[in-house]
N, C-alpha and C positions, 0 to 999 in steps of 0.2 A: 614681874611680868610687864608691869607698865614701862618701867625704865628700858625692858628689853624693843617694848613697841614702838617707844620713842626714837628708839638708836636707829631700830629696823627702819622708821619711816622717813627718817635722816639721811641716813647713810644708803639704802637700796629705794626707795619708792619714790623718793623726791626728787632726785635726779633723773628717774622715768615716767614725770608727770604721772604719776599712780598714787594711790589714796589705800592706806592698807585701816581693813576693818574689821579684820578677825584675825585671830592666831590661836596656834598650838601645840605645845608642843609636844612630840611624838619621837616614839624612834620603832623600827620594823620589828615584825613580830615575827620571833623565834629566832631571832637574831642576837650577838653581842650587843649590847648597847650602847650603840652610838646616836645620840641624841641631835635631835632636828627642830626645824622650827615649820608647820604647814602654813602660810598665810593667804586670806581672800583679800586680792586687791582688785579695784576699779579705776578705772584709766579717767583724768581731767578733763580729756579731751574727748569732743564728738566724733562719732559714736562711741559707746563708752563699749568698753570692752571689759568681760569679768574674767578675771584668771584664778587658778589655785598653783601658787609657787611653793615650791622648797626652797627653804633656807638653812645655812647650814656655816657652823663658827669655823674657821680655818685652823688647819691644824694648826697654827703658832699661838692661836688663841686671842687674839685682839682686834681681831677683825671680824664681821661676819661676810659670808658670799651668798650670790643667788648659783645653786648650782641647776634647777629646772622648773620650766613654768607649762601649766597645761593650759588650754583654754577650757572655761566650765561647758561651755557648749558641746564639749568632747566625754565630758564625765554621763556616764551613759546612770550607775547603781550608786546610793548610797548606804550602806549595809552596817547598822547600828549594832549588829549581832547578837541583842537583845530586849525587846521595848520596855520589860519589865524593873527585872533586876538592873544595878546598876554593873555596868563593861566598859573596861577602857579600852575596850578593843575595835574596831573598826574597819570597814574596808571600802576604797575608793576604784570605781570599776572603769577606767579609760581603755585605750586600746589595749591593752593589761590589767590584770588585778591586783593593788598595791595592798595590801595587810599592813593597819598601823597599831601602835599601843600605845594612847592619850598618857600623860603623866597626870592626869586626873579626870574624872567622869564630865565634872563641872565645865575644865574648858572643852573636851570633845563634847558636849550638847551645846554649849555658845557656837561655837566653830559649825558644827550640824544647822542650829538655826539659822545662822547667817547663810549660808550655803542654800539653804531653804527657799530666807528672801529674795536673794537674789534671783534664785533661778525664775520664783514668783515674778520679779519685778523685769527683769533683763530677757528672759531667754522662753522664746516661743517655742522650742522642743524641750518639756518636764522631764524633768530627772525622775527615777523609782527610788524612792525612800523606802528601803528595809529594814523591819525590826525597827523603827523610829516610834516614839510615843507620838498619837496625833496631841496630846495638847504640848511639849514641845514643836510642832510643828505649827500649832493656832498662837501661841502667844511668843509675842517680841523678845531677847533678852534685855533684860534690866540692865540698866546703865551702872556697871559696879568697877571700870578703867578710868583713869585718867584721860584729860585733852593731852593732843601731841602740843609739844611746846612750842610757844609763841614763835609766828613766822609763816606756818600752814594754815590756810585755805579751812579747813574743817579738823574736827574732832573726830579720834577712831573708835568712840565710847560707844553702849550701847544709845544711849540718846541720839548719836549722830547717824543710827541706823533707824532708829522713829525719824529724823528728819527726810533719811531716804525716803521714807513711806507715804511724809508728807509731803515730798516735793512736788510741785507741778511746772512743767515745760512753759518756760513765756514765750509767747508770739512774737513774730517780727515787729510790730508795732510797739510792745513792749519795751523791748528791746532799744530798738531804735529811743524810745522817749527817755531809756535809764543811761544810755550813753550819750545824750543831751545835757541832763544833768547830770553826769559826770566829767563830761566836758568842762561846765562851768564854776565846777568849784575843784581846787588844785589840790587839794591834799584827801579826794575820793578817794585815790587807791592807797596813799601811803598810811595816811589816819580814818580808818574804815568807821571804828566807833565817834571818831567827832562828826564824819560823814551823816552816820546815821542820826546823832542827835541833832543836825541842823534839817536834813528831812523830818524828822518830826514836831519839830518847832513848827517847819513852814506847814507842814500837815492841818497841827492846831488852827494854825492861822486862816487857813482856809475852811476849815470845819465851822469854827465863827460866823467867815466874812456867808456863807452858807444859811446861818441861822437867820443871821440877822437879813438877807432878802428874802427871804420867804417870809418874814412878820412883816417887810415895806408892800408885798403883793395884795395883803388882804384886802385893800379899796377895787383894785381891778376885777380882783375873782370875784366880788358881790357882782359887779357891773354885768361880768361875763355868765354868772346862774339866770339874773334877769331878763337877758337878751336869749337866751334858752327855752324862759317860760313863755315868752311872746315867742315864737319861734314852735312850740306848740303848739298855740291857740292858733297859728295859724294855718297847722297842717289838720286840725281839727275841720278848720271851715271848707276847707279844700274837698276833704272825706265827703263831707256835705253834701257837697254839690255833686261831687261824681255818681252819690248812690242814687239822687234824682236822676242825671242821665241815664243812668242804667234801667230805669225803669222806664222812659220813655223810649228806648230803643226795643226792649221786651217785646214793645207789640209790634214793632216793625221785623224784630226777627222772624216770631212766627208769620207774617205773609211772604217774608224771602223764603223760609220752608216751603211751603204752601205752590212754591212757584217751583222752588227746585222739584219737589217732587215731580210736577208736573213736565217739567221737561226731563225728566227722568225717564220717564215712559214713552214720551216719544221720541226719544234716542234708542231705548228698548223695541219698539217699533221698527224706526227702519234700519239697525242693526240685523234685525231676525225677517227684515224682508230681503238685503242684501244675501244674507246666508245664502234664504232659499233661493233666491235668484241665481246666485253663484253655485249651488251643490246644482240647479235643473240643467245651469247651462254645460258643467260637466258632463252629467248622463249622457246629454244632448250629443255633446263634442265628441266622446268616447266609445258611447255605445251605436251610433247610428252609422250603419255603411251602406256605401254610396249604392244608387239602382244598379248601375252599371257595373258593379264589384259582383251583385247579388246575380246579372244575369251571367257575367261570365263563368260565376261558379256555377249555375244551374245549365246553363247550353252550351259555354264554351269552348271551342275547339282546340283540342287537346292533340291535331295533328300536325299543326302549323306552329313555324314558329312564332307569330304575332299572339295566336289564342293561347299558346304556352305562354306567352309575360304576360298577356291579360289574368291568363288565372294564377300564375305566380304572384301578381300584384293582389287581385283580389283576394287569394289565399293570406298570403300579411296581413290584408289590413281585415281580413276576420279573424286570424288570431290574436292579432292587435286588441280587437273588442272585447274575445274571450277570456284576452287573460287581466285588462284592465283592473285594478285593483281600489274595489268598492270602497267606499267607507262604511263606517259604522249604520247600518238601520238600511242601507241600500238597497241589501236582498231581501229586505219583508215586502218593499214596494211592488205592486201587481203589473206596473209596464214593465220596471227592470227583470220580473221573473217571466214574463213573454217573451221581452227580448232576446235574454238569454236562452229561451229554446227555442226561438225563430234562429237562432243563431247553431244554437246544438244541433237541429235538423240540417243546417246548411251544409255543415261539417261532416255528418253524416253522409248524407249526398256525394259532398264533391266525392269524400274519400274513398266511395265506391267506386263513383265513376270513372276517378285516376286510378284507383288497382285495376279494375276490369279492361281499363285502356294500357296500360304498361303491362299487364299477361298478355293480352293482342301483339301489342310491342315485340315482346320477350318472343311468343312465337312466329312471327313475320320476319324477324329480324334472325330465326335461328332457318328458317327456309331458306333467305334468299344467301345465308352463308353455308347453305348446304350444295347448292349451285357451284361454288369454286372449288369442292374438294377435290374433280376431277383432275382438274388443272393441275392441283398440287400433288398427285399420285408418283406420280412418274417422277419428278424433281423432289428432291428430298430438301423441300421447304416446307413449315409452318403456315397457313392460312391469316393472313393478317387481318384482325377484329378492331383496327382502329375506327372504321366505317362504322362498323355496330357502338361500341362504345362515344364515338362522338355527337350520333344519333342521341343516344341514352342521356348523356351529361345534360342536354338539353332541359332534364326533368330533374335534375340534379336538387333543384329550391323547392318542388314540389315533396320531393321524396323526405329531403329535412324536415318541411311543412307536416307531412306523415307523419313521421317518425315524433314528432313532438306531439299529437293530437291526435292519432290514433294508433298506438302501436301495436295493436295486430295486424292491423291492417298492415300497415311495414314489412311487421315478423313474415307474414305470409307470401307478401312479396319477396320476401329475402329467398324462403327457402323455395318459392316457384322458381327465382331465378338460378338457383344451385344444382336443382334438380334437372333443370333443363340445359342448364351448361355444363354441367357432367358431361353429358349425354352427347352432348355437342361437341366435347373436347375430348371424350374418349373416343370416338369416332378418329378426330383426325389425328390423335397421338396415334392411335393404332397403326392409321394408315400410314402415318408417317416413319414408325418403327420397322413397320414390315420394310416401306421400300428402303430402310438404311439396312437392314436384314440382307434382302437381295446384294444390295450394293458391296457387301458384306461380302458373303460367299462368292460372288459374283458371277452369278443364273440370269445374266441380262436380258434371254429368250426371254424368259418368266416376266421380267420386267414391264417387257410391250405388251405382254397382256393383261396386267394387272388392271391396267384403269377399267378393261373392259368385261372382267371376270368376275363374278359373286365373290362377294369374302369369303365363303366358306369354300370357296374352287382355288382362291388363289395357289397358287404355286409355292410362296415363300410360307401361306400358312401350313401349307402339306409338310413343306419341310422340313418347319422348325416345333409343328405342334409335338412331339414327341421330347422336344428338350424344358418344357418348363407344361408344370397342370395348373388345379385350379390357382394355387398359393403362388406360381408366376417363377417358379424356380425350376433352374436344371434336373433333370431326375434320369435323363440317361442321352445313348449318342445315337440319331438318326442314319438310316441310310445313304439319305443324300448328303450327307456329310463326310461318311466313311467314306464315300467313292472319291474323296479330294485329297484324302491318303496315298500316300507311296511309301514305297521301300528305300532307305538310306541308301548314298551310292557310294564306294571308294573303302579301300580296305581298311582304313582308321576307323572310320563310323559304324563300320558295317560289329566291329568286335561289341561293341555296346551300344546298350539305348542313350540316341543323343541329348545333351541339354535342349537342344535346339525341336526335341522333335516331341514334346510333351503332348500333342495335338494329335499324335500320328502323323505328322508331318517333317519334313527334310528341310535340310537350308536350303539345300536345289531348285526346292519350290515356294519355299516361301523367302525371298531375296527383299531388299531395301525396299526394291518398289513396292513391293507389295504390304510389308507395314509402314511404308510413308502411307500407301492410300487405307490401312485401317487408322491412323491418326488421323488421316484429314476427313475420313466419314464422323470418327469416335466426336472431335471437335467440332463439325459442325451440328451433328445433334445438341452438343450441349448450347452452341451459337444459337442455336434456332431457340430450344428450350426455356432458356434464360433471358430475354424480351418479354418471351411469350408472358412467362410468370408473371414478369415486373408490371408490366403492360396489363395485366386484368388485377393485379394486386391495386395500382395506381388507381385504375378506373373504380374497385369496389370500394376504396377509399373515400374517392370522393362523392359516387354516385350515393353510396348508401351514406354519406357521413359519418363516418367511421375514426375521420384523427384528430375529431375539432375536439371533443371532452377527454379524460383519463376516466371515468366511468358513465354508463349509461344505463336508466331500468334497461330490460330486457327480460326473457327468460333465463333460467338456471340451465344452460343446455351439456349435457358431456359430447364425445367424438360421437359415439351412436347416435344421440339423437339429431343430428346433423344428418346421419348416412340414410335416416330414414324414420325415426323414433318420433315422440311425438313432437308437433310442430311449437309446442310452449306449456309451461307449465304457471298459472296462473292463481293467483288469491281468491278467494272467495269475492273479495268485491272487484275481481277484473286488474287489480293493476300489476304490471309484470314485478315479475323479479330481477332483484337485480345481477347481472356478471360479474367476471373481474376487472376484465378491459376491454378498451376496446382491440386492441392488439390481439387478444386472442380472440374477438370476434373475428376478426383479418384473417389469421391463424387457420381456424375451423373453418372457413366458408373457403380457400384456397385448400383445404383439404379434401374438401366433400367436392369441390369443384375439379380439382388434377389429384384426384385419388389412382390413374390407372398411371401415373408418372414414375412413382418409384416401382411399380414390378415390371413395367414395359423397361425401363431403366437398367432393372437386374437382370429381366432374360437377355436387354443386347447382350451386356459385361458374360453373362454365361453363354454366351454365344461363341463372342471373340477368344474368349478362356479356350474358349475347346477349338477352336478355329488352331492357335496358336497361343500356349502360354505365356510368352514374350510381349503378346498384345495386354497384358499387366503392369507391366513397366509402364508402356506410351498411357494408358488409363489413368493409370495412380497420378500423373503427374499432370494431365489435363485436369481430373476431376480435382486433385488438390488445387490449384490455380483458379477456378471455377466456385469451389466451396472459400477460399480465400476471400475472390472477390463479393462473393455474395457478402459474407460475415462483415465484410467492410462497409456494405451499403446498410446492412439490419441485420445483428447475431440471430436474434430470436425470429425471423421472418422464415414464412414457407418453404422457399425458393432453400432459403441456409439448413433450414433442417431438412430437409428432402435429401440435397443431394450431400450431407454430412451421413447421411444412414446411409447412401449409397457409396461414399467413401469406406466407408465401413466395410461394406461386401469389396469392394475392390482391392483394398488393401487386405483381407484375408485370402483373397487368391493369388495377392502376389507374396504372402508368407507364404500358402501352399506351394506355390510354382518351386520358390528355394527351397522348401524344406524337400521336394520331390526330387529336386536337383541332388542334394543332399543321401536323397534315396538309394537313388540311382549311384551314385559313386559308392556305395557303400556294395551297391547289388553288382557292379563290374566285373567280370571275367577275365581274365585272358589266357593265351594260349599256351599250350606246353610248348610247343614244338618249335613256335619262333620267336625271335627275338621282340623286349615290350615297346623299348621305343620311348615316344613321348605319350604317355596314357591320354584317353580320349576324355576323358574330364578333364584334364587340362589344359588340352587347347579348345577346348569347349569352354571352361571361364573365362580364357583370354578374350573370345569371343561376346561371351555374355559382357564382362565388365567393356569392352572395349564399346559395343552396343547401348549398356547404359548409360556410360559419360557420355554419350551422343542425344542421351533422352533428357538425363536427367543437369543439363548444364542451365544454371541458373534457376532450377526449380524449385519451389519451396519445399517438395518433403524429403530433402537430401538427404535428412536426419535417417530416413526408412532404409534407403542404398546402403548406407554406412555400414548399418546392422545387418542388411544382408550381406556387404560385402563382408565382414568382418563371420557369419557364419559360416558362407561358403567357402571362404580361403581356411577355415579352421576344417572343415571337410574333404578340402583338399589335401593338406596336409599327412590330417590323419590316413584316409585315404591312401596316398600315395606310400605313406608309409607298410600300412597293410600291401599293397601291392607288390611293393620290394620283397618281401619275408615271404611273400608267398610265389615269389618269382622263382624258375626251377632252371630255365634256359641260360635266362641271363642273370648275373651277379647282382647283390641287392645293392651296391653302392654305383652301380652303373648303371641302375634303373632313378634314386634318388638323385643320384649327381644332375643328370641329363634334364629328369622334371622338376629339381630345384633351379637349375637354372635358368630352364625355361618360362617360370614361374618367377624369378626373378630379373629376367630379360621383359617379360609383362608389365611388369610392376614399373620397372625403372621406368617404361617407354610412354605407361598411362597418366602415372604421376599424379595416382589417387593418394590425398594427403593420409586420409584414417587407416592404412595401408603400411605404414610405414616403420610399424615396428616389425609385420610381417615379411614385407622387402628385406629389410635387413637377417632377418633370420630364415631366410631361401637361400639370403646368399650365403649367411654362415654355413648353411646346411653345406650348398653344393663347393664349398670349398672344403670342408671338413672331409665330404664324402671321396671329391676328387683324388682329396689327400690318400686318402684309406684304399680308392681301388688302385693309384699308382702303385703305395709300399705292397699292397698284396701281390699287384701283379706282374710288379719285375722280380718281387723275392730274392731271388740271390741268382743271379746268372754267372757269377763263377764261383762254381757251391765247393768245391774244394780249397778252393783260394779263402774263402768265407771262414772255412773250417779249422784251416791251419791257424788263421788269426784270429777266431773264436778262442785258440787254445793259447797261443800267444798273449793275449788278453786277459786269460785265464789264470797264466805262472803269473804276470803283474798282479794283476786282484791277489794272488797269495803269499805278496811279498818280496817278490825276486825284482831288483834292480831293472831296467827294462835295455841295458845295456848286457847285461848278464845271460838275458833271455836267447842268446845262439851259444851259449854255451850247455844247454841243453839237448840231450841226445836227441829229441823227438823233434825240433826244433832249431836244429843249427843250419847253417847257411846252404850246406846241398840239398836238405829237405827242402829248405824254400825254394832253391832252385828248379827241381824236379816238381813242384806244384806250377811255377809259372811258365814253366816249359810244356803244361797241357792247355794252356790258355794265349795261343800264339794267334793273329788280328784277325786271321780268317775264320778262326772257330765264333769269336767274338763277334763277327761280325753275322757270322748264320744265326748265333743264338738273337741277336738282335732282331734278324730276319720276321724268324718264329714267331717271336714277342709281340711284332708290329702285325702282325697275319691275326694272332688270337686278338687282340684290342678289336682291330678292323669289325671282325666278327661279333663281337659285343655291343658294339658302338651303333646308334644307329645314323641315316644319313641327314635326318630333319635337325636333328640341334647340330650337328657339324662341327663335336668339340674332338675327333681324332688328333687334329692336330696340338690342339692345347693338351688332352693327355699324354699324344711322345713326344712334347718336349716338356713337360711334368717327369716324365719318365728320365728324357734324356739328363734332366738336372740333377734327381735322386741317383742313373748311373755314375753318373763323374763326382757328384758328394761322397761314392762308394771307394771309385778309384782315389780320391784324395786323403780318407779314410787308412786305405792300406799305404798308399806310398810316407804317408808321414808316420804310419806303423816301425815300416823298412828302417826311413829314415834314422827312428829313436830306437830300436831293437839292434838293428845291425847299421852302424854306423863303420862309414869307411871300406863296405863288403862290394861295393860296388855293384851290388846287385839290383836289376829296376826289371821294370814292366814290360813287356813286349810289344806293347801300345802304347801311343801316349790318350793326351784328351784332347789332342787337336784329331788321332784319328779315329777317337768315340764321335767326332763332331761329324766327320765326315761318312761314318759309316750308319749315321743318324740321315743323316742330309740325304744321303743316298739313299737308304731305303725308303725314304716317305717321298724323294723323287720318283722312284720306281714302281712305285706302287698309286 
């Protein structure tokens, strides 16, 4: 084995600067035996690097190869495969698991150990030693191999693996100092061992020169212990002296104590004389308000503007005092608790005396706006409250002043002023509704006397008290309304009830003008309305302070306790409760304030309903526009929910209006005896839609139109259909044809987009139909002629040649003869006659299609005669037999009869 390490380290390691120091050899387990050699080699050079190689003899034998090397730092297991007994078996765990079988125990645990060291000495990630004995792992192997032979650097024995263990790293310095002297003597590197015997010659020599100066130093070192003992004695005397100072200082400490105390105390002094100086002159600052603050609040004039900022000022700067924020031990002190209630009675006071003065207000202010209602009677205007409310803002710093430091006092003002602006605003909404009422039906007489007639005399309430009770809704129809009724005129409308006349009323009488002028009343209610709201919304805003926080104490109030319930609901120690916002503060007081808004609202809308259902359409699309813009100034505001509930009732009347429409076609008659025409639902929707694109252009609930148009043209429809089938006079394709067209003559002309599958399937209708009443009703105008070539037609279907077909007894060329010999132009032309006479009769004069169905007709006759002559043609060729007409004189006896007629 030695001889084999030598070759190895020869031939493979020394020509890769590598140092081999363990071997083994092996060959794979469970395998033929082909024998290997495992070797640990370590690289010359820094950093060293450890590897486990295979080596392996070539197969010619006199050579050995490196055929792979791993790095150890990659061998993860070493797997002894038994600690105990001895195994030559072993396994090496890399990115694979190798299985080896040692050729003896002995070298696989050298080979193990060494593997060992290394990883100990080389490699900061530990290998797992498996099944290994630990004291093969604790002790070195024993040096039992030869040195590689002369020429290498080191020995691969065990002893040259204890030199591994005892090497240690030289420093730069080192280094440096051993390549100095290597430098200087020439045969360092090639004679290592004469090298080293002359370093230890000179080693000696120094070691010597060494002894002998440290036996020439002994006279100085006495010299130097000497000068050490004086050098004692002298820090001795030093100590001395400093412990007397210290004790003559002693007593001068204690009188610097003696003193500090003393100014100790009177810094303590005027420390805690500043304090109090400094906390009196606070009180002082803080809590004292001025005589003139004090008088304002006690006598100040509360009607002027000047005595308003006086006590607005003075009010500040007492709550400025009250709420001042004490220090600690403040409120035990006997002035600070007088002042504080010289201050609580102040508050007291004023607070009375501003409520008792702002109900005065409240009522003075609600008198002299009772003064202008007259004015506003007759003119269908609103009464404008900017006067009152600019009056009011006046108090506006007072009120917040309130509202922080006394709120009941507030609360109570809040709900005096609701109750009494109710009161005030139902008056003139009423009045103001009545005269849009009037304006309405238009009882002008009644008018002039309204300003001067009791409410309960008025004219318009006589009216209209019969259409809405206490809940403010329609409940039935007045007399004086019935008499604004008339009877339909003209023989189309008179056959059914019109779309037009849901009201009891006619288009006769109720014409453009007349719903221009119920838009322009319906719109400016809502004109006048909507100010009004915004306008007392603004003003409670600001007067009450209402948008400065997101929450405020107050009461816990619901709607009821608003309309009249109790005025607060309060703790046992007085302080309110709180809401949710103020928002819905806003909310509630503009309800309790224009509570008569939405039902005076819904009796107009059930007014104009009944007046004319049509006035649903121009509604829905003001009140949509209206509730729009509200939503866009505040979804959640009064004014938005108000008239969003009232869109609500407006838009289920104008469902009603179509669904009734809807009714009524369904409920239509007509007559046996004469001809139907264009049914009166239908030109009654051309009507309706031709009237909504007129309302509804650029409106926002276009979305509604759609769906009504898209019901009512499906009513139509159906409708018109049922009316065909049940038509007795006229033909059911001459009743469809005429109102599909006309229905699709609408359509094209309005150029409603959501329409347009319907358009197209009117016109399918009326051409499908036209189709169907032409072929019915030329049928066969020369029915023998028809007949012969029915049977003509007949022998080809069953096979006979169509050249064959006059060789047929029933069928040959004098039969054909003697049938077109009963069809000579003047017969043809009377049958004609007839034809155009019965159409005429059918047809009616409003849609004007007589002429489009005979020349419908005249097309299907000559597709007839074309029919038979290419019969003649293919049947009897060469017979020289033809028509006794051509189809220039079908064109002329066409031309002629609908000239003559």
């Amino acid at each position: 084995m030695t001889a084999i390490k030598h070759a190895l380290q020869r031939d493979i390691f020394t020509p890769n600067d590598e140092r081999l120091l363990s071997i083994v050899n092996v060959c794979k387990a469970g395998k033929k035996k082909k024998n290997c050699f495992l070797c640990a080699t370590v690289t010359t050079e820094r950093p060293v690097q450890v590897k486990v190689v295979k080596v392996k003899k070539s197969d010619k034998g006199d050579f050995y190869k490196r055929q792979i090397a791993w790095a150890l730092r990659d061998l993860a297991v070493v797997d002894a495969k038994d600690a105990i007994k001895e195994n030559p078996e072993f396994d090496l765990h890399f990115e694979k698991i190798y299985k080896w079988v040692a050729s003896s125990t002995a070298e696989k645990n050298a080979f193990i150990s060494c593997i060992w060291k290394l990883n100990q000495r080389y490699l900061r990630k530990k290998i797992d030693f498996v099944n290994v004995s630990s004291q093969l792992l604790e002790e070195l192997p024993k040096v039992t191999e030869e040195s590689v032979p002369s020429g290498e650097n080191q020995s691969v024995t065990g002893g040259d693996e204890e030199a591994v263990d005892e090497y240690q790293e030289l420093n730069a310095r080192e280094e440096q100092d051993i390549e100095i002297i290597m430098e200087g003597c020439e045969y360092a590197i090639s004679n290592a061992e004469a090298f080293a015997e002359r370093l230890s010659r000179e080693l000696q020599v120094l070691d010597g020169a060494n002894i002998q100066s440290i036996m020439a130093s002994e006279k100085q070192v006495n010299i130097l212990m000497k000068l050490l003992d004086e050098a004692l004695q002298e820090v001795d005397q030093i100590e001395f002296k400093l412990s007397s100072y210290e004790e003559m200082l002693q007593s001068v400490k204690e009188q610097m104590d003696q003193i500090s105390e003393s100014n100790h105390l009177i810094h303590l002094s005027n420390t805690n004389n500043v304090k109090l100086l400094s906390e009196i002159e606070f009180l002082v600052n803080h809590m004292d308000l001025a005589k003139g603050h004090i008088k304002a609040l006690q006598e100040g004039d509360l009607a002027s503007s000047r005595g308003i900022e006086a006590c607005t000022n003075a009010a500040d700067a007492l709550l400025q005092c009250m709420n001042v924020a004490l220090r600690p031990g403040h409120d035990m002190l006997l002035a600070v608790k007088q002042q504080q209630q010289r201050f609580s009675d102040l508050r007291e006071h004023f607070a009375r005396r501003l409520a008792s003065h702002l109900n005065n207000v409240f009522v003075q202010q609600g008198h002299d706006q009772s003064s202008t209602l007259a004015q506003h009677s007759i003119e269908l205007t609103l009464p404008n409250h900017h006067p009152f409310h600019r009056d009011l803002l006046r108090y506006a710093k007072l009120m917040e002043w309130l509202k922080s430091t006394d709120y009941g006092k507030y609360e109570g003002l809040t709900k005096n002023y609701m109750d009494y602006l109710s009161r005030l605003y139902e008056r003139e909404i009423k009045d103001f509704f009545e005269v849009a009422k009037i304006k309405m039906t238009g009882t002008t007489k009644e008018s002039k006397k309204f300003a001067t007639l009791p409410r309960k005399e008025s004219a318009v309430k006589q009216e209209t008290e019969s259409l809405h009770g206490s809940s403010g809704k329609l409940t039935g129809s007045t007399s004086s309304l019935n008499k604004l009724s008339v009877q339909s005129s003209g023989n189309r409308r008179s056959q059914s009830s019109s779309l037009l006349d849901m009201g009891n009323m006619s288009t006769s009488d109720l014409d453009v003008a007349d719903r221009t002028k119920f838009d322009k009343i319906f719109e400016q209610v809502l004109s006048e309305l909507e100010p009004l709201c915004l306008a007392e919304q603004d003003f409670i805003s600001k007067f009450f302070k209402l948008q400065q926080h997101q929450s405020m104490p107050g009461t816990v109030t619901e709607a009821d306790d608003l309309d009249g319930g109790t005025s607060s609901r309060l703790h046992n120690s007085g302080t309110p409760l709180p809401v949710s916002s103020e928002k819905d503060m806003i909310r509630q007081m503009m309800t309790k304030i224009f509570r008569c808004i939405e039902p005076e609202l819904n009796n107009l809308i059930a007014l104009g309903d009944k007046i004319d259902s049509f006035n649903s359409l121009y509604m829905l699309v003001k009140m949509s526009h209206h509730v729009w813009t509200a939503q866009n100034v505040d979804p959640a505001s009064f004014l938005s929910t108000t008239l969003g509930n009232v869109l609500v009732t407006v838009k289920r009347n104008f469902d009603k209006c179509i669904s009734n429409q809807i009714r009524q076609m369904e409920e239509v008659k007509i007559s046996k005896k004469s001809k139907v025409g264009i049914l009166p639902f239908v030109a009654e929707f051309e009507e309706f839609a031709g009237l909504a694109e007129s309302i509804f252009k650029n409106a926002e609930r276009r979305g509604d139109l759609d769906k009504a148009y898209t019901k009512l043209i499906r009513g139509v429809f159906v409708n018109v259909e049922k009316v065909a089938n049940e038509s007795q006079k006229t033909p059911r394709d001459v009743v469809m044809m005429e109102n599909f067209h006309h229905i699709f003559a609408t359509l094209s002309r309005l150029k409603i987009s959501c329409l347009e599958a319907e358009k197209k399937e009117a016109k399918q209708k009326y051409t499908d139909h036209l189709q169907s009443y032409v072929i019915y009703s030329l049928g066969q105008p020369l029915e023998k002629l028809n007949h012969f070539f029915e049977g003509v037609e007949a022998r080809v279907a069953q096979g006979i040649r169509e050249e064959e077909v006059s060789y047929q007894l029933a069928f040959n060329k004098q039969e054909l003869r003697k049938v077109i010999k009963e069809y000579p132009g003047k017969e043809v032309k009377k049958g004609l006659d007839n034809l155009y006479k019965k159409v005429d009769k059918h047809l009616c004069e409003e849609e004007n299609l007589l002429q489009v169905v005979w020349h419908s007709m005249q097309d299907e006759f000559i597709r007839q005669y074309k029919h038979f002559e290419g019969l003649i043609a293919r049947c009897y060729p060469g017979s020289g037999v033809t028509m006794e007409f051509t189809i220039q004189d079908i064109l002329d006896y066409c031309s002629s009869i609908a000239q003559s007629h």
